[in-house]
C-alpha positions, 0 to 999 in steps of 0.5 A: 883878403883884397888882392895886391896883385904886383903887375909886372914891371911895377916901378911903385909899391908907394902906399899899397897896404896903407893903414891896412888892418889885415895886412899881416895875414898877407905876410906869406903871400907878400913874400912871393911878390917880385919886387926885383924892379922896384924903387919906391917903397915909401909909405907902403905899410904906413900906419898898418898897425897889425904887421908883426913882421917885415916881408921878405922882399927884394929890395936891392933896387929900392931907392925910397922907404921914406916912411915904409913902416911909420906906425906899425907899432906891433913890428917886432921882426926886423929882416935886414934888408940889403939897400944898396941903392937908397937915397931916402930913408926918412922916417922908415921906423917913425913911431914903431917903439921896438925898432927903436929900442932894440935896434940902430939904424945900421942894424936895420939896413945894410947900405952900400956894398950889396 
């Protein structure tokens, strides 16, 4: 697998798995990044159509995910991730049909009070 390496003090994860065909079978690895720091997690699983599962990240100082999942049409393990910084959450789940049958945005994300 390609590494995706997280350099200390990233600020971006914007794009980094973008239409990845593998990226499920990073799922484990993905859970041990420090996204403590990060802001902007817009685009990063964009179209990757084999992720079945969100990762289990921090995402307490995030404040874009416009689009953080758009196309992943096999997601069907939702974490609910505490957001209490967002500002942009356009299209998070655009096009990932499960999501949307089976959940409402407030189940998703848990915004305000962390």
């Amino acid at each position: 697998f390609p590494s995706h390496d997280m350099p200390s003090g990233n600020l971006s994860c914007s794009s980094m798995f973008r239409s990845s065909t593998s990226v499920s079978a990073l799922i484990s690895l993905l859970n041990t990044f420090d996204t403590s720091s990060v802001l902007d997690m817009s685009y990063m699983f964009y179209n990757c159509v084999s992720l079945n599962t969100m990762p289990d990240i921090d995402t307490s100082k995030v404040t874009n995910t416009s689009n953080m999942f758009y196309g992943c049409t096999s997601l069907i393990n939702i974490i609910n991730y505490n957001l209490p910084e967002l500002t942009n959450a356009v299209s998070m789940f655009e096009r990932c049909s499960w999501v949307a049958d089976q959940y409402a945005r407030s189940d998703i994300l848990l915004l305000g009070d962390s």
